[in-house]
C-alpha positions as CSV (number, residue, x, y, z in Angstrom):
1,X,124.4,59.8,220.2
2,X,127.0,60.6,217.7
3,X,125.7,58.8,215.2
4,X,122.9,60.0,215.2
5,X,124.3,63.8,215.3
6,X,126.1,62.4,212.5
7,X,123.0,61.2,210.5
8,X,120.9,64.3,211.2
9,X,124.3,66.2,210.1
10,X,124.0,64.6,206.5
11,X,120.4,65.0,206.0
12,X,120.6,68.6,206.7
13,X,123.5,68.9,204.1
14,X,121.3,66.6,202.0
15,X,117.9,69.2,202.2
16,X,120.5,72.0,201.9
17,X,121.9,70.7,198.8
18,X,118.8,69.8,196.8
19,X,117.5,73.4,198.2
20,X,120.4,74.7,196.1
21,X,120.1,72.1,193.3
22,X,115.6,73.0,192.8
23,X,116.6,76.9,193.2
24,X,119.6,77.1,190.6
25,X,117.2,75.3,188.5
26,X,114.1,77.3,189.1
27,X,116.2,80.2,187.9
28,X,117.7,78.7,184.8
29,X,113.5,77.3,183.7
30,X,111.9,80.3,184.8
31,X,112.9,82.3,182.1
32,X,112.4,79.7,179.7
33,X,108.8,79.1,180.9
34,X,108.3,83.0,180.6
35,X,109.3,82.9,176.5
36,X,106.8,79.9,176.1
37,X,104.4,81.5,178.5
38,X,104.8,84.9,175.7
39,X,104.7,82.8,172.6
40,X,101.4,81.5,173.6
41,X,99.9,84.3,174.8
42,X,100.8,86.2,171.0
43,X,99.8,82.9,169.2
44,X,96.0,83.8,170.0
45,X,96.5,86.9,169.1
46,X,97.7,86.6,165.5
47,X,94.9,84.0,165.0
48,X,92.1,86.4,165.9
49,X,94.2,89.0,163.5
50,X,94.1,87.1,160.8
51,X,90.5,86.1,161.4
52,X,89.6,89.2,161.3
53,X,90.4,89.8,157.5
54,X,87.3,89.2,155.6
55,X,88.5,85.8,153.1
56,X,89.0,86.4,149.4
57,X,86.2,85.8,146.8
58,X,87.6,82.4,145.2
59,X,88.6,83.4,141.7
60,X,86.3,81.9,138.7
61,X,88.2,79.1,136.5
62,X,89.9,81.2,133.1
63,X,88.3,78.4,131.0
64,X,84.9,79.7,131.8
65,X,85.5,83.5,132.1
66,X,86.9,83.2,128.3
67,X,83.6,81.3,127.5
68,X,81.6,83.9,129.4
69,X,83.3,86.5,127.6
70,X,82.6,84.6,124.1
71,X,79.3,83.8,124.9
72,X,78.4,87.7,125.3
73,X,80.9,88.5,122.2
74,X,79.2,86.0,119.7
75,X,75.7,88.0,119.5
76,X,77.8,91.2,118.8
77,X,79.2,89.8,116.1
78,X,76.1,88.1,114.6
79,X,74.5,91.6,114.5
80,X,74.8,93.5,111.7
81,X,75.5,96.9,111.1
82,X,72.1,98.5,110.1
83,X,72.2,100.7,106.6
84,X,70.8,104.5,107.3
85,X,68.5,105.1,104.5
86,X,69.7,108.8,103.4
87,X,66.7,110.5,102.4
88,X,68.0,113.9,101.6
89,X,70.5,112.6,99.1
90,X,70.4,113.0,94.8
91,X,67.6,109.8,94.7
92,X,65.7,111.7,97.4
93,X,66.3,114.5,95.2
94,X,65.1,113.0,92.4
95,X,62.0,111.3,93.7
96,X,60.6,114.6,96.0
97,X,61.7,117.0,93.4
98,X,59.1,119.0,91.6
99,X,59.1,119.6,87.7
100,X,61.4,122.7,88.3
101,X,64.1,121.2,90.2
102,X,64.2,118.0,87.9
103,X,64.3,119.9,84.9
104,X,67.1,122.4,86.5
105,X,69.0,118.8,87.0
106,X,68.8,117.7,83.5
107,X,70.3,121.3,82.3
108,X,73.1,120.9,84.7
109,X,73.6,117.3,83.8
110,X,73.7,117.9,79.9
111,X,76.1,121.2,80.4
112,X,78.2,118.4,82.3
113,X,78.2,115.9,79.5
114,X,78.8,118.0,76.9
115,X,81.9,120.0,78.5
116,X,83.6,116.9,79.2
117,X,82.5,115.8,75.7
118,X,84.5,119.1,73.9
119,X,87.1,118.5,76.2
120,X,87.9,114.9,75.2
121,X,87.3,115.5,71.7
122,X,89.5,118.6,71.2
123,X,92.2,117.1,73.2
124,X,92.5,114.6,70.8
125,X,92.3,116.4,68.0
126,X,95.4,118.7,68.9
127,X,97.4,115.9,69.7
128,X,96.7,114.7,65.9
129,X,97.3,118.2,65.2
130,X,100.9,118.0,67.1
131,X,102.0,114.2,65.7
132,X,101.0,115.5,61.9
133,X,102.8,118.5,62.3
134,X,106.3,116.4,63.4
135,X,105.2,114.4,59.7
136,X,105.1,117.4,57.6
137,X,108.8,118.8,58.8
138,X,110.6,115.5,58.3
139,X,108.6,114.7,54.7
140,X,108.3,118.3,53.2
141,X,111.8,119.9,54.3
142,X,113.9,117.2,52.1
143,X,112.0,118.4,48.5
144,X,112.9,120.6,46.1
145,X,109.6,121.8,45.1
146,X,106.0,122.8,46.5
147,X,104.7,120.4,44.3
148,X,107.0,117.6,45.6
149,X,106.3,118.4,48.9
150,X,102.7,118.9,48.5
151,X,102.8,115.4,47.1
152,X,104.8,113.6,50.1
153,X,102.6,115.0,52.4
154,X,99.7,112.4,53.6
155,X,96.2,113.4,52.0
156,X,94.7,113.6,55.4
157,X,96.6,115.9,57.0
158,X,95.6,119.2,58.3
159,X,98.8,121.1,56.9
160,X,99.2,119.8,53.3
161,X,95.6,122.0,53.2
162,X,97.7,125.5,53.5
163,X,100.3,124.0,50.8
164,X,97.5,123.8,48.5
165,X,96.0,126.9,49.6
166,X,99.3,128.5,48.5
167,X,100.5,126.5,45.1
168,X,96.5,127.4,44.4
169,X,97.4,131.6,44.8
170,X,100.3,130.9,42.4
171,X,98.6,129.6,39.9
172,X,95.7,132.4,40.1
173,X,98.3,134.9,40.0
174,X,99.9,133.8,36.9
175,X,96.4,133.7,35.2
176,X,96.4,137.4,35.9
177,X,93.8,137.3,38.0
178,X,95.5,140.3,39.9
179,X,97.8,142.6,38.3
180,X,97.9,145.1,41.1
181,X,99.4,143.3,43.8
182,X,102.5,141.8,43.9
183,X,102.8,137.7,44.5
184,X,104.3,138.2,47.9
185,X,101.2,139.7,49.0
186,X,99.2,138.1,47.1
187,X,100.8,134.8,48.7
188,X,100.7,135.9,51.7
189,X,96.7,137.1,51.7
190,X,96.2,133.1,50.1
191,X,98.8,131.8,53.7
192,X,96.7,133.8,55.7
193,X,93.4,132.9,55.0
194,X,94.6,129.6,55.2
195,X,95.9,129.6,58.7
196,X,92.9,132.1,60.1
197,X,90.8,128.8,58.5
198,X,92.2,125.9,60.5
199,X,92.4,128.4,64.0
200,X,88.8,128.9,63.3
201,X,88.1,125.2,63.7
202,X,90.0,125.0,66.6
203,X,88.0,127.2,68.0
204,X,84.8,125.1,67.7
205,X,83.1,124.2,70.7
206,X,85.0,126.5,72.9
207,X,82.2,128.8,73.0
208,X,79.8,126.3,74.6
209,X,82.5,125.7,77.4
210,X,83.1,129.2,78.0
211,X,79.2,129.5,78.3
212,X,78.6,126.3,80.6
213,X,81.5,128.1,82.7
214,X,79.5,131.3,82.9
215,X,76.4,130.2,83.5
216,X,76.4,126.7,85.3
217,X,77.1,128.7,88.7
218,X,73.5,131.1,87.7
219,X,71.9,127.7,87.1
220,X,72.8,125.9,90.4
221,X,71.8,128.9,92.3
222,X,68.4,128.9,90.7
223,X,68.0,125.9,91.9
224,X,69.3,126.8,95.3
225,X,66.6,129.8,95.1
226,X,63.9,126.9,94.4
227,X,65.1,125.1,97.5
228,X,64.9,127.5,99.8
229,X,61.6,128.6,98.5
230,X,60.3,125.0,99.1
231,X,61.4,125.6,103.0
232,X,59.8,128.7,103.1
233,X,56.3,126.9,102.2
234,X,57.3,124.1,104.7
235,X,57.3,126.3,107.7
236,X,54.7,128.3,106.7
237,X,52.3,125.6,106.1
238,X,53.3,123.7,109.1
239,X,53.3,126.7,111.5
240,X,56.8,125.9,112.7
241,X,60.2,126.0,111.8
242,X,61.5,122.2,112.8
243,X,64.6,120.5,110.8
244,X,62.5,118.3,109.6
245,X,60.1,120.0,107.6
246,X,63.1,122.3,106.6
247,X,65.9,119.8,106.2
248,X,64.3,118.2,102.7
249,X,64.4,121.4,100.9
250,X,67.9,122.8,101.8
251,X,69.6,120.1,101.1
252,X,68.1,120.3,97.9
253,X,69.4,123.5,97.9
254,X,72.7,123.1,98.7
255,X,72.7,119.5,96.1
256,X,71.7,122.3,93.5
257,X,74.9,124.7,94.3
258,X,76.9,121.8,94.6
259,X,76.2,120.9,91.0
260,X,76.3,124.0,90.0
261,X,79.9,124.3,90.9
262,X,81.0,121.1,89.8
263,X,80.1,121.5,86.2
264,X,81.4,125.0,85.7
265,X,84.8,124.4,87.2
266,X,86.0,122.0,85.0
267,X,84.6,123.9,81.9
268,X,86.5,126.9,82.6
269,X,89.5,124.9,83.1
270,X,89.3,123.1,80.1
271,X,88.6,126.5,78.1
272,X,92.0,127.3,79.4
273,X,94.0,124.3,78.8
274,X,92.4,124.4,75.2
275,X,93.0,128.3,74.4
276,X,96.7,127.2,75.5
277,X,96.7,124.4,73.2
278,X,94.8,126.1,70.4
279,X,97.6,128.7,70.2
280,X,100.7,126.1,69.8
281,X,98.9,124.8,67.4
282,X,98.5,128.1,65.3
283,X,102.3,128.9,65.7
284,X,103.1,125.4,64.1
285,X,100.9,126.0,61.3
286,X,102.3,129.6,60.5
287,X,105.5,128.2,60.4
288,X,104.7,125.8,57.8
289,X,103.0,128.4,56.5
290,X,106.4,130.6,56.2
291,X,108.2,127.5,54.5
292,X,105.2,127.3,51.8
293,X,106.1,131.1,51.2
294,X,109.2,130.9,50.8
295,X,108.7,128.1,48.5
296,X,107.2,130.4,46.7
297,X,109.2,133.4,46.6
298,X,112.0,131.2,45.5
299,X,109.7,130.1,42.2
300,X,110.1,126.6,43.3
301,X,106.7,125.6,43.0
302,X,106.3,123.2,40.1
């Protein structure tokens, strides 16, 4: 009887103890089973997230977007760029232009040509006029004599002309040829006329630059006149006033005052420059002509 009390003793103590043992480990997995149990309950959710973002284009290879792009480039560049035919410029002009405005052309054209012409060709000549006048102080101021001087001076030269002009009243005045002036005046008349002589050729072909400076304006206006009178008959023959039935015959106009313009500002420029010029040139040659005279005040003339 005791042993058995004694064996049902130890299994009760054995069912209590694994009782204790399966709850102290019931509480130590339960939590852990709750974390998994979490973990795979947000696992499906994150997959359904990121299934729910629409998947990216796959991106074309660069090798054949930079072909792509060259293929579409190279037909640009074969293409040329096309040439606009102007048909209101100087050939239209030209071509479309009735006897009036070509011959209103030509004028301006030869007023052009010869301005420039003067220009280039009295330029030149006082800066010869300049460079001989440097020759005759350093070759007539070391002689004694107008005759020496006269001599030294190149045979050329537009100043050894008012020497001779002066040893010439000298030797009229000793003829007798006047007896009721006295040689300085007489000398100085014969100097005078001398230097009055070589400022009158200067002078030549100012006029026709003071005249193409007057008048090329007038002249490109006439034409402008013309012009507009050609648009006039355009819109009245046409019965209305579209550019281009108008645009032809204005820009002929405005070609004409263009022109106009451009050939009478450098003539009156040039007119200038040369008046300028003319007169340095003058003053040189009176003061040669003041050395001659007092050559010949001083009797040194043979």
């Amino acid at each position: 009887m005791k042993t058995r009390t004694k064996h049902i003793t130890r299994l009760l103590g054995a069912a209590m103890i694994a009782f204790a043992l399966s709850a102290g480990f019931a509480s130590a997995v339960a939590p852990a089973l709750a974390q998994q149990e979490e973990v795979a309950e947000e696992a499906p959710a994150a997959e359904g997230e990121e299934g729910a973002e629409a998947p990216e284009a796959p991106e074309a290879p660069e090798g054949e977007t930079a072909e792509g792009e060259a293929a579409d480039a190279a037909p640009m560049a074969s293409e040329e760029p096309a040439v606009d035919h102007n048909p209101y410029g100087l050939k239209a002009l030209w071509d479309e232009g009735d006897f009036v405005s070509k011959g209103t052309l030509l004028v301006l054209v030869i007023m052009s040509m010869g301005s420039w012409y003067i220009l280039f060709t009295k330029l030149f000549e006082q800066r010869r006029m300049f460079d001989q006048f440097n020759r005759v102080i350093k070759l007539f101021a070391p002689t004694d004599t107008l005759k020496e001087g006269i001599d030294a001076l190149p045979a050329r030269n537009s100043y050894r002309v008012i020497a001779e002009d002066g040893k010439e009243a000298v030797e009229q005045f000793s003829k007798g040829l006047s007896s009721e002036v006295t040689l300085t005046e007489w000398s100085t008349a014969a100097l005078s006329r001398s230097v009055d002589g070589l400022a009158s050729k200067l002078q030549g072909g100012l006029a026709f630059l003071a005249t193409v400076g007057s008048t090329a304006p007038f002249v490109g206006l006439f034409g402008t006149v013309w012009g507009i009178y050609h648009a006039l008959v355009a819109i009245g023959v046409s019965g209305q006033a579209s550019i281009d039935k108008v645009a032809g015959p204005v820009g002929e106009a405005l070609i004409m005052t263009a022109i106009g313009l451009a050939v009478a500002v450098p003539a009156v420029l040039g007119y200038n420059l040369l008046i300028r010029r003319n007169k340095a040139v003058i003053e040189r040659a009176r003061r040669f002509a003041t050395e001659v005279h007092l050559r010949i005040l001083s009797g040194r003339t043979a």
